[in-house]
C-alpha positions as CSV (number, residue, x, y, z in Angstrom):
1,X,-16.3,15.2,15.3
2,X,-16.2,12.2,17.5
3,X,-18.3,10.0,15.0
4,X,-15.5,9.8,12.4
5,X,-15.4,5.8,11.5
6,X,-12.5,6.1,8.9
7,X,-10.3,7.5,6.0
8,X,-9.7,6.0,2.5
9,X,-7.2,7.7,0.4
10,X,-7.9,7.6,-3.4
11,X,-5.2,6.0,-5.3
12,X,-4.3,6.1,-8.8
13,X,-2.9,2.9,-10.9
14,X,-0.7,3.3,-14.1
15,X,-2.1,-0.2,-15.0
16,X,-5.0,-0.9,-13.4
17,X,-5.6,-4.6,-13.7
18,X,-1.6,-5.1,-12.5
19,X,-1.8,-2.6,-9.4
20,X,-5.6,-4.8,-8.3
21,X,-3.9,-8.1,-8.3
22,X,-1.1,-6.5,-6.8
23,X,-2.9,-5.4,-4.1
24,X,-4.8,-8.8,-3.6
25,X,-1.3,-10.3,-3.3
26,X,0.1,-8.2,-0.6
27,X,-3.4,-8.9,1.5
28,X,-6.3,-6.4,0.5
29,X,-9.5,-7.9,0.1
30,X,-10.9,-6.5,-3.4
31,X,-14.7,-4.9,-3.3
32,X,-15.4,-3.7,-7.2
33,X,-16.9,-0.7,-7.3
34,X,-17.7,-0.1,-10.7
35,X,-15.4,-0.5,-13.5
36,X,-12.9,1.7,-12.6
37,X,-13.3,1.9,-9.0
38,X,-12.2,-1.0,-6.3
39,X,-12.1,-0.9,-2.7
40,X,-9.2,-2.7,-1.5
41,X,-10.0,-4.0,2.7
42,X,-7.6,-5.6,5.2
43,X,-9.4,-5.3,8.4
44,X,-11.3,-2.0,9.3
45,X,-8.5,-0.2,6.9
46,X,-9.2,0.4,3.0
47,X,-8.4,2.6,0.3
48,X,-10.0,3.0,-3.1
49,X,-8.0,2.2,-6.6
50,X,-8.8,4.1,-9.5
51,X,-8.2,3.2,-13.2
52,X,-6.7,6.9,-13.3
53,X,-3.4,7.9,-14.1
54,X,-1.9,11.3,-13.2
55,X,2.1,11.2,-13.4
56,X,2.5,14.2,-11.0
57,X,-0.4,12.4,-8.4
58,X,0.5,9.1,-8.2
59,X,4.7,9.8,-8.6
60,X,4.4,11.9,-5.4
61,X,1.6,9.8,-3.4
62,X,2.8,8.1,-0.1
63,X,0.9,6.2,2.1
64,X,1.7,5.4,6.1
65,X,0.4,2.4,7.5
66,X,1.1,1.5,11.2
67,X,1.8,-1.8,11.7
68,X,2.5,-3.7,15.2
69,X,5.7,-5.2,14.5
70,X,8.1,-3.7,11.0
71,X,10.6,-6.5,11.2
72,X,7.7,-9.6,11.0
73,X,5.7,-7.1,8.6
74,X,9.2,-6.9,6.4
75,X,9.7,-10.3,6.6
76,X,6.5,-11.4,5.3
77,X,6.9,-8.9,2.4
78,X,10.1,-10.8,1.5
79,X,8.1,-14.0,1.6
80,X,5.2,-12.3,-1.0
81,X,8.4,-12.0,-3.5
82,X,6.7,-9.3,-5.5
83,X,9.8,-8.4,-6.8
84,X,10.2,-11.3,-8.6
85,X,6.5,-11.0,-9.7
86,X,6.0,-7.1,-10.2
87,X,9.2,-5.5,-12.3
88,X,8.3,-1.9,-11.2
89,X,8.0,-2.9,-7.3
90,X,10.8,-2.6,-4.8
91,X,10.6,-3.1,-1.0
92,X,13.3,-1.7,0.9
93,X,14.3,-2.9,4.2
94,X,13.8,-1.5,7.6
95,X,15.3,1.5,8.7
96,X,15.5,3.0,12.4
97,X,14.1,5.9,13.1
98,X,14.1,8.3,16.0
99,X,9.9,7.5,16.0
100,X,10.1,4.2,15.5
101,X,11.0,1.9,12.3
102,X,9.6,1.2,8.9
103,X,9.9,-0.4,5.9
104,X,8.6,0.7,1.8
105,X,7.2,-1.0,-0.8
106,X,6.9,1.5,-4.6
107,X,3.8,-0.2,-5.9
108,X,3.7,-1.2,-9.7
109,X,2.8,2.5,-10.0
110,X,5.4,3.9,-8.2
111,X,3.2,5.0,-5.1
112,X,4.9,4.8,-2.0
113,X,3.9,3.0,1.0
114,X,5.5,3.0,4.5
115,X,4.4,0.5,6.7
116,X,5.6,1.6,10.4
117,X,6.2,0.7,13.7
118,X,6.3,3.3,16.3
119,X,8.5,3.0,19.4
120,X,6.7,2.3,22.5
């Protein structure tokens, strides 16, 4: 099992178009697919968006991403102001944890994603 390169999650999108440029503004280089697939990259990490829309999938998806430092990741997220651009997305601020810390951002779907720090 040592060959594993890496995972991409499937994600769904309530509105497809809004959740890709969404994605492109937080940082994700787009790869189309085919018309209702995208690969969204940011280094050797990825995911795939899908024009698919399950309320019970995408209303309970949540997505972890480590980062090396929450507070500069939060602050940069703050910077994006995809609150003021996206009315469904919210980014909450960083909490402390006995692991480490993180911060969330609710995509324009509602999906969760923590972006997390762990203590060292």
């Amino acid at each position: 099992m040592n060959n594993l390169v890496s995972i991409r999650p499937f994600i769904g999108a309530k509105d497809y178009n809004t959740s890709k440029t969404f994605y492109m503004d937080l940082g994700f280089d787009k790869i189309e697919l085919s018309k209702n697939l995208c690969l969204f990259k940011m280094g050797n990490l990825g995911f795939y968006l899908q024009d698919a829309y399950v309320a019970d999938w995408v209303n309970n998806t949540m997505v972890f991403v480590e980062v090396e430092n929450a507070k500069e990741f939060y602050n940069n997220l703050v910077d994006l102001k995809l609150t003021e651009k996206y009315a469904a997305v919210r980014v909450e601020g960083i909490k402390e944890l006995d692991w480490g810390k993180e911060c969330f951002v609710h995509d324009p779907s509602g999906i969760l994603w923590h972006f997390g720090e762990f203590r060292k």
